[in-house]
PyMOL Python script that loads the backbone (N, CA, C, O; Angstrom):
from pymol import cmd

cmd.read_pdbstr("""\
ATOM      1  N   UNK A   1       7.126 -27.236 -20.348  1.00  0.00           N
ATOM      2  CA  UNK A   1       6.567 -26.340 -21.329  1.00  0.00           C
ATOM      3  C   UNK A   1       7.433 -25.092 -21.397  1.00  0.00           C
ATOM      4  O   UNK A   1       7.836 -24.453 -20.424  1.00  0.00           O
ATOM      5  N   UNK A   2       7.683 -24.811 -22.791  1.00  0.00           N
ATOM      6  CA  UNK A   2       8.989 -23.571 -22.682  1.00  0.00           C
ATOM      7  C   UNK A   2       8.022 -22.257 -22.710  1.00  0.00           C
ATOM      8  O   UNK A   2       7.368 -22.337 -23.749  1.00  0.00           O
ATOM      9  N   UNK A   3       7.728 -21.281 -22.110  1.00  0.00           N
ATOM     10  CA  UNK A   3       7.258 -20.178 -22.298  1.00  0.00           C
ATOM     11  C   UNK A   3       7.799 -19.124 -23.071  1.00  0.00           C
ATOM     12  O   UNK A   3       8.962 -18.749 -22.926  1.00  0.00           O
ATOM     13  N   UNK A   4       6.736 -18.453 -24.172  1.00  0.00           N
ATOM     14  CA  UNK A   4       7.212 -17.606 -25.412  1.00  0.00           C
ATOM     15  C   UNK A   4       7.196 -16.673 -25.068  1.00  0.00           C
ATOM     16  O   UNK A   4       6.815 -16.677 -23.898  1.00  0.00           O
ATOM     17  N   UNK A   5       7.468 -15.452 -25.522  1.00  0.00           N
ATOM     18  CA  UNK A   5       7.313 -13.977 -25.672  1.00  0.00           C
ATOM     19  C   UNK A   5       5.817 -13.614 -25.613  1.00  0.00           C
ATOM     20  O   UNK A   5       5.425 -12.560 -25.112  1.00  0.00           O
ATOM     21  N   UNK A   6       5.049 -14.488 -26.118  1.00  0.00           N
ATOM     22  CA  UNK A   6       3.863 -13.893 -26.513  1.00  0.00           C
ATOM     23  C   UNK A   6       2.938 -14.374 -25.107  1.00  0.00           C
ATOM     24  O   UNK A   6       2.031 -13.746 -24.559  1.00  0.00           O
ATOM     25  N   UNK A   7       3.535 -15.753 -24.738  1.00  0.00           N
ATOM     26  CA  UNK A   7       2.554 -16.388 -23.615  1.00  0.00           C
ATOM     27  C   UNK A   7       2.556 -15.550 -22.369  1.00  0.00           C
ATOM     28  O   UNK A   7       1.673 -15.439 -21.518  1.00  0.00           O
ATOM     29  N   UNK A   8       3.948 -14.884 -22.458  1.00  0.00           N
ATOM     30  CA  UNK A   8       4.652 -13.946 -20.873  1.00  0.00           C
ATOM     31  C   UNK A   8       3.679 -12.739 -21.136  1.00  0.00           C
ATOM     32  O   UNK A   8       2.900 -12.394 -20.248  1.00  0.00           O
ATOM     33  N   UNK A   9       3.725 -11.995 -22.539  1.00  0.00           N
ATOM     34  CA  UNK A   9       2.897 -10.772 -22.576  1.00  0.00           C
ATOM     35  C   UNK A   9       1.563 -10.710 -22.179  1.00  0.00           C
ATOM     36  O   UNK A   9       0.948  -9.786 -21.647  1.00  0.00           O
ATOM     37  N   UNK A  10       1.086 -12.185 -22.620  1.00  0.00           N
ATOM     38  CA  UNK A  10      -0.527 -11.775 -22.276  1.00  0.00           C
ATOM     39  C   UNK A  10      -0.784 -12.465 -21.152  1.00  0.00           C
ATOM     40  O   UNK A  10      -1.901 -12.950 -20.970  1.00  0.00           O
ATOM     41  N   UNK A  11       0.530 -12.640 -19.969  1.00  0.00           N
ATOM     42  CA  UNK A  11      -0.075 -12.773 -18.722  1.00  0.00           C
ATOM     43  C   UNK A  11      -0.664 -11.713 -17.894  1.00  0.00           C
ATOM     44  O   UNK A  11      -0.085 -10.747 -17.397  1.00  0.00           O
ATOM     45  N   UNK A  12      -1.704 -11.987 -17.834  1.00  0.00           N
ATOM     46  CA  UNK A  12      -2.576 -10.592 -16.969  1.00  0.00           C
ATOM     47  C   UNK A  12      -2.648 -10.515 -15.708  1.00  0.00           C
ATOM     48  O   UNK A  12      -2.152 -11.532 -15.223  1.00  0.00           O
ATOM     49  N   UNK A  13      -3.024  -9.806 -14.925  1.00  0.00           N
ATOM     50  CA  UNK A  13      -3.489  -9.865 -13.118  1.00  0.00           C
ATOM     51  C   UNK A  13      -5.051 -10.458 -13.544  1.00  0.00           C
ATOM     52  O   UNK A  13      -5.946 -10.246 -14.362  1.00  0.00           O
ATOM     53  N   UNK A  14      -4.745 -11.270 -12.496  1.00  0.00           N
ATOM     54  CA  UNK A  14      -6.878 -12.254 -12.319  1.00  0.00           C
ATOM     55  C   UNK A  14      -6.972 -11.670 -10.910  1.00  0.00           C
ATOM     56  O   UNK A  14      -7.879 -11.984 -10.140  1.00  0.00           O
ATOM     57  N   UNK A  15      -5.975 -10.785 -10.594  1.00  0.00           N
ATOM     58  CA  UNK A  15      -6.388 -10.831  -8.513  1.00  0.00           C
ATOM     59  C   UNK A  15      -6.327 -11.430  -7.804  1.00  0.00           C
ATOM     60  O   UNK A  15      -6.960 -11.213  -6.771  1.00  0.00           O
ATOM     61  N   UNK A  16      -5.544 -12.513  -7.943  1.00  0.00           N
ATOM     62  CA  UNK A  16      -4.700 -13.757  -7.438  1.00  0.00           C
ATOM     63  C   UNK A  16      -3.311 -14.131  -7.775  1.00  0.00           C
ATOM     64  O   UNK A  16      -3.277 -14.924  -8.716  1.00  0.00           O
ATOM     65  N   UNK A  17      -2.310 -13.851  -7.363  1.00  0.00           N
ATOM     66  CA  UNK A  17      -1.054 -14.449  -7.643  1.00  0.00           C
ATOM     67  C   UNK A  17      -0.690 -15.521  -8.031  1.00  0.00           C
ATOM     68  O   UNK A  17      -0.906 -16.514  -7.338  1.00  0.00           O
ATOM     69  N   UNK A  18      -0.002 -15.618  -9.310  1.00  0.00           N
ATOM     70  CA  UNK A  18      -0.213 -17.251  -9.485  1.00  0.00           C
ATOM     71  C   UNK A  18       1.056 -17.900 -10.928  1.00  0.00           C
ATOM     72  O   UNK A  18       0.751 -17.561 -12.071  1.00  0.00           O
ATOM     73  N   UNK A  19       1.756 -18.368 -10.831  1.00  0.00           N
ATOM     74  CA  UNK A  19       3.031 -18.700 -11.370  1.00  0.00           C
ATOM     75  C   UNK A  19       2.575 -19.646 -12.672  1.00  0.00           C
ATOM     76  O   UNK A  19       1.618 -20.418 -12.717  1.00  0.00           O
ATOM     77  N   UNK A  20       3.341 -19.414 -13.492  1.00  0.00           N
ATOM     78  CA  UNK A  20       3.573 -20.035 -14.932  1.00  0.00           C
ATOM     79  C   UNK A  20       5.036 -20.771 -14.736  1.00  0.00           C
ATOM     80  O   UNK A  20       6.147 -20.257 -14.609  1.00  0.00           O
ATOM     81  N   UNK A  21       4.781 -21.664 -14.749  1.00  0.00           N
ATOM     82  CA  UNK A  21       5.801 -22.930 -14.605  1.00  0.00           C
ATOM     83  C   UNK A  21       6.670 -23.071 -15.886  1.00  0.00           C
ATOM     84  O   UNK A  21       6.040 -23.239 -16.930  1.00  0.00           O
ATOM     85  N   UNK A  22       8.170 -23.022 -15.965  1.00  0.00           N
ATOM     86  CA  UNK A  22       8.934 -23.099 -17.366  1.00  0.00           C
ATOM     87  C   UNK A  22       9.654 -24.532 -16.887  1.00  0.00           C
ATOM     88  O   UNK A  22       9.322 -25.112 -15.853  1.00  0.00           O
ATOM     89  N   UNK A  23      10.707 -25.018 -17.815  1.00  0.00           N
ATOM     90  CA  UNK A  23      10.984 -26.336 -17.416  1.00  0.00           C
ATOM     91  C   UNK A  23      12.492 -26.193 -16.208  1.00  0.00           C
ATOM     92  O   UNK A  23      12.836 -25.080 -15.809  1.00  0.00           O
ATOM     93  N   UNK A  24      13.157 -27.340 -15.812  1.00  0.00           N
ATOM     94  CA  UNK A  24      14.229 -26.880 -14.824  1.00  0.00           C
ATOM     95  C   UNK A  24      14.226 -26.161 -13.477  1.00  0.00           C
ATOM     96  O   UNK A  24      15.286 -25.877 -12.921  1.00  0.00           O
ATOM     97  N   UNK A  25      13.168 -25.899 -13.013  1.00  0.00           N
ATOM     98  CA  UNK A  25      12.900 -24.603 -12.253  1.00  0.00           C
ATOM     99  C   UNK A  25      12.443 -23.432 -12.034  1.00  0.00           C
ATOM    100  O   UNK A  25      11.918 -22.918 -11.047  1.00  0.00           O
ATOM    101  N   UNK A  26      12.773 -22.949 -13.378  1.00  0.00           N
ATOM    102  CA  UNK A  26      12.410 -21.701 -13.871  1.00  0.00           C
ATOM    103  C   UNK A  26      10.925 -21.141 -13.914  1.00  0.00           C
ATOM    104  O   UNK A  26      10.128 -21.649 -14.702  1.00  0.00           O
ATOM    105  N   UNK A  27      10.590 -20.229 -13.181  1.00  0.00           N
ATOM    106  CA  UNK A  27       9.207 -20.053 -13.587  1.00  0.00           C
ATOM    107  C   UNK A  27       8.829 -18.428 -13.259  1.00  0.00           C
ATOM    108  O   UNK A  27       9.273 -17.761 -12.324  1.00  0.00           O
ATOM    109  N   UNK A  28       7.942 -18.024 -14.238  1.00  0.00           N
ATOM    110  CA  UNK A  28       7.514 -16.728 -14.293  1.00  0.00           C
ATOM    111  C   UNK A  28       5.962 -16.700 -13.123  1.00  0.00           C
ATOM    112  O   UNK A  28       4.856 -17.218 -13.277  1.00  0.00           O
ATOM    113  N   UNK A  29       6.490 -15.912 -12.057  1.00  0.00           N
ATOM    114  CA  UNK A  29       5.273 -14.742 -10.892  1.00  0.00           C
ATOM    115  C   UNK A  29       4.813 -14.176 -11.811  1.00  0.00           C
ATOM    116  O   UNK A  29       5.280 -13.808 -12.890  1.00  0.00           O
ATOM    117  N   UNK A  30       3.566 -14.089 -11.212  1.00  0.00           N
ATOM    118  CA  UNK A  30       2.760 -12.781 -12.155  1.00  0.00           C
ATOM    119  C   UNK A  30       2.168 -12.644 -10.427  1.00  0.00           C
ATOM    120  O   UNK A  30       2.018 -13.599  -9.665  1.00  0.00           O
ATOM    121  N   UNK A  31       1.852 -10.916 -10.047  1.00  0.00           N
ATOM    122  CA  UNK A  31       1.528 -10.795  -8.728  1.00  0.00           C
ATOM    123  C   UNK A  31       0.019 -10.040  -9.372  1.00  0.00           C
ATOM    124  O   UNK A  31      -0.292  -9.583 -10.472  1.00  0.00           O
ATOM    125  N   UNK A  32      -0.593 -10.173  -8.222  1.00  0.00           N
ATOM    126  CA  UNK A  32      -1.983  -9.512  -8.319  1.00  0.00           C
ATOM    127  C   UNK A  32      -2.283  -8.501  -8.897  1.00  0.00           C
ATOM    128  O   UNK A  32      -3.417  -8.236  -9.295  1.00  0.00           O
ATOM    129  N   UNK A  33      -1.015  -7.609  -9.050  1.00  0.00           N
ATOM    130  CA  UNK A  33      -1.070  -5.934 -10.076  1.00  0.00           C
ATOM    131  C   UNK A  33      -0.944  -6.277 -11.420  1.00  0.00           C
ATOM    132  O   UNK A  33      -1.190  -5.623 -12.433  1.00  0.00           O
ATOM    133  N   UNK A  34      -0.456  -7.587 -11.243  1.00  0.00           N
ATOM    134  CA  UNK A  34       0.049  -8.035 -12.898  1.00  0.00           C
ATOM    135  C   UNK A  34       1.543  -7.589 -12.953  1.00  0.00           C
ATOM    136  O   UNK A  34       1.791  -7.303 -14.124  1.00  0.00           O
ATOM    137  N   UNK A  35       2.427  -7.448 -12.311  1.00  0.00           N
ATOM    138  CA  UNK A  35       4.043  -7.195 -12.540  1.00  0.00           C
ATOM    139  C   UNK A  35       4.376  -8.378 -12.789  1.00  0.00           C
ATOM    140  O   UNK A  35       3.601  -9.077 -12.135  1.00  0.00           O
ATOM    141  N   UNK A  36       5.234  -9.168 -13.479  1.00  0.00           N
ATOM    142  CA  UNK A  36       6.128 -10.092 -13.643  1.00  0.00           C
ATOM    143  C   UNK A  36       7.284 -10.415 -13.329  1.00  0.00           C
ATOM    144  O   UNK A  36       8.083  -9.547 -13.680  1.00  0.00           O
ATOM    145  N   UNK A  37       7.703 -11.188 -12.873  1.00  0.00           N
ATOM    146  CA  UNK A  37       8.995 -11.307 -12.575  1.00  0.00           C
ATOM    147  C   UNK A  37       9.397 -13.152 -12.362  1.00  0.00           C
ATOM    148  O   UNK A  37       8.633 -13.940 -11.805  1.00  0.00           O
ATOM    149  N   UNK A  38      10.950 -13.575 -13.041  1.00  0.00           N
ATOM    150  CA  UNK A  38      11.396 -14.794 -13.318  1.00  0.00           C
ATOM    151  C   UNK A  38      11.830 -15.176 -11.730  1.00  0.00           C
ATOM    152  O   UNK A  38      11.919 -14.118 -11.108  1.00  0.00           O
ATOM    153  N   UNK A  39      12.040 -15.993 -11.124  1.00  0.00           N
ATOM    154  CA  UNK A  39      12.381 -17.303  -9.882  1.00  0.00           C
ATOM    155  C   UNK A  39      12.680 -18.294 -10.703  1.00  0.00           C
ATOM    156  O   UNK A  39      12.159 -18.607 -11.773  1.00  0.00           O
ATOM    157  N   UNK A  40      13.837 -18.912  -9.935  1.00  0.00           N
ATOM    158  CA  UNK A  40      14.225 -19.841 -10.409  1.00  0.00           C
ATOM    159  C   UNK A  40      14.313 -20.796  -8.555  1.00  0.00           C
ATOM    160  O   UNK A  40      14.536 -20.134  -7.541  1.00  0.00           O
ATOM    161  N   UNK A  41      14.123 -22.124  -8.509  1.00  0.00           N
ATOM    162  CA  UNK A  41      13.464 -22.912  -7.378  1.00  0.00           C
ATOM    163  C   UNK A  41      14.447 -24.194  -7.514  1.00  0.00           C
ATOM    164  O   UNK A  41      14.430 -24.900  -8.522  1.00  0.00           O
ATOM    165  N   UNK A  42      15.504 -24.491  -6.158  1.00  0.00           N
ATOM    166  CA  UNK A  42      16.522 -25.492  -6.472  1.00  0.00           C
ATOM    167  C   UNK A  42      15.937 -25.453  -5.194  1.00  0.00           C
ATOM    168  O   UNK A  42      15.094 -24.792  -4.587  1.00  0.00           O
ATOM    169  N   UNK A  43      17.275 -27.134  -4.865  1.00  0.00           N
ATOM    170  CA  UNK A  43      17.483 -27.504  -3.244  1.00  0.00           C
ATOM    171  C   UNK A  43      18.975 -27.551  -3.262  1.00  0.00           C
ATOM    172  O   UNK A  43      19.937 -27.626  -4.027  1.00  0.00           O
ATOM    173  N   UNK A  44      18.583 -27.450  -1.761  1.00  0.00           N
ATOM    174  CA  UNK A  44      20.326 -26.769  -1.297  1.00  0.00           C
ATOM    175  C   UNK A  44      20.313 -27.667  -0.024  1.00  0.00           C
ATOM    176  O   UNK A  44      19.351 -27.659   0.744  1.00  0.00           O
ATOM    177  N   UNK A  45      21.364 -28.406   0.163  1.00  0.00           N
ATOM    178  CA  UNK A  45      21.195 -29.114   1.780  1.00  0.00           C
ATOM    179  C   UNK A  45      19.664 -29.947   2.152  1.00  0.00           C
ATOM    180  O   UNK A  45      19.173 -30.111   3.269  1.00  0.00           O
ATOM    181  N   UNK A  46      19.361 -30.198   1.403  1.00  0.00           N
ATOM    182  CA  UNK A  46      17.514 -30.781   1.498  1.00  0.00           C
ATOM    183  C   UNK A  46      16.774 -30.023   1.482  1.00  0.00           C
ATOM    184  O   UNK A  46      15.565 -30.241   1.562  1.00  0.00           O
ATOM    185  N   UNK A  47      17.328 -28.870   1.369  1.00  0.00           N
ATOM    186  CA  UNK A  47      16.153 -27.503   1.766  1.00  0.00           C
ATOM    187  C   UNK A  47      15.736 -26.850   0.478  1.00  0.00           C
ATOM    188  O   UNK A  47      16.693 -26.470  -0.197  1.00  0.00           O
ATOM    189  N   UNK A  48      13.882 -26.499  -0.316  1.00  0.00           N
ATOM    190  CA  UNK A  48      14.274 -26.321  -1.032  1.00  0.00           C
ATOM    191  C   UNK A  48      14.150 -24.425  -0.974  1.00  0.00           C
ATOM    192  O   UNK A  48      13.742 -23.791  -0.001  1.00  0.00           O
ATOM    193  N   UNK A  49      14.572 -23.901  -2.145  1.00  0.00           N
ATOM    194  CA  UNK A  49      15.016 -22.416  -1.741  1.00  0.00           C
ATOM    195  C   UNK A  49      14.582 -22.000  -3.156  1.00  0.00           C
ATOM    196  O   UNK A  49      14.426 -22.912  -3.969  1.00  0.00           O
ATOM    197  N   UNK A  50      14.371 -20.750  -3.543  1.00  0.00           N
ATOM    198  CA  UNK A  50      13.878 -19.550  -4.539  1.00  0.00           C
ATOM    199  C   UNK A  50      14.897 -18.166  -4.599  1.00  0.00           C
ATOM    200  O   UNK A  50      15.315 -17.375  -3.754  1.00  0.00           O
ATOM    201  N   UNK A  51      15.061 -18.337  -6.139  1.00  0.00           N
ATOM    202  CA  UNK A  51      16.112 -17.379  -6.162  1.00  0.00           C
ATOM    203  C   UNK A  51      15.444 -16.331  -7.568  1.00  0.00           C
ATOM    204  O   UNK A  51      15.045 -16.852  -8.610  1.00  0.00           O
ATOM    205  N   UNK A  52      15.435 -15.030  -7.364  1.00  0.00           N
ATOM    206  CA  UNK A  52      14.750 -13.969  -7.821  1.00  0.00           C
ATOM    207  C   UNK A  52      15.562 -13.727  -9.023  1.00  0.00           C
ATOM    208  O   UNK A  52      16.514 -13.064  -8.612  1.00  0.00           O
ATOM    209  N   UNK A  53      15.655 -13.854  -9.909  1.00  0.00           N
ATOM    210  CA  UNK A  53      16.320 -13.302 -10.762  1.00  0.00           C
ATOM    211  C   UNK A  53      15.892 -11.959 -11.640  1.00  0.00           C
ATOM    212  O   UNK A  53      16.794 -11.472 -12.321  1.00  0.00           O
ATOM    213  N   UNK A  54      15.088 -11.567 -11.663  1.00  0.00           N
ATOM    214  CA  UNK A  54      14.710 -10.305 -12.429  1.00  0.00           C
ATOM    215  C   UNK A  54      13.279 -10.274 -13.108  1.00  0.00           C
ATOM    216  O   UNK A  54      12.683 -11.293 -13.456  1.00  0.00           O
ATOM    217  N   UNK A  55      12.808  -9.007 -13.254  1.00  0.00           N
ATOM    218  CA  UNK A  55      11.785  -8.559 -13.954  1.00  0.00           C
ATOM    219  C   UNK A  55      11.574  -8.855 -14.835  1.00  0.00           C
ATOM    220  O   UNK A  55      12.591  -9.235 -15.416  1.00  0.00           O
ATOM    221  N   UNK A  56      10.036  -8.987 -15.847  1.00  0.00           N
ATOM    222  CA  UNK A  56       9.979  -9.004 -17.189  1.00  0.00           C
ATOM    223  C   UNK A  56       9.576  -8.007 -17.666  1.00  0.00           C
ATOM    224  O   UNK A  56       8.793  -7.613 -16.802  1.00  0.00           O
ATOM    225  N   UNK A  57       9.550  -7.041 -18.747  1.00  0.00           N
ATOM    226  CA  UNK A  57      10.420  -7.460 -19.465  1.00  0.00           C
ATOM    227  C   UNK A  57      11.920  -6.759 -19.113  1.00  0.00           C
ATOM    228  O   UNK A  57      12.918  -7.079 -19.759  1.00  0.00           O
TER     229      UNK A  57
END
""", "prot")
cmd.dss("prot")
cmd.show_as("cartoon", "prot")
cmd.util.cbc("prot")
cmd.orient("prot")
């Protein structure tokens, strides 16, 4: 599922941390304050690993 502009904006804080899944890896945190921020989730050596790429917006 590709996530829009509009789907990212009206992610809110529920008071639970909880991720919006994009396709490839990619997926938008939303943390309990409601800040946002993109991860992107590969494997490396069998291991799998999370890489932070930046804030929204």
């Amino acid at each position: 599922m590709a996530l829009s502009d509009a789907a990212v904006r009206q992610a809110k804080a529920t008071g639970k941390a909880y991720t919006l899944g994009e396709i490839d890896g990619l997926s938008l945190d939303v943390s309990e304050q409601g800040s946002r921020s993109w991860h992107f989730r590969y494997c490396w050596a069998g291991k799998q690993k999370r890489m932070f790429l930046g804030t929204y917006p």
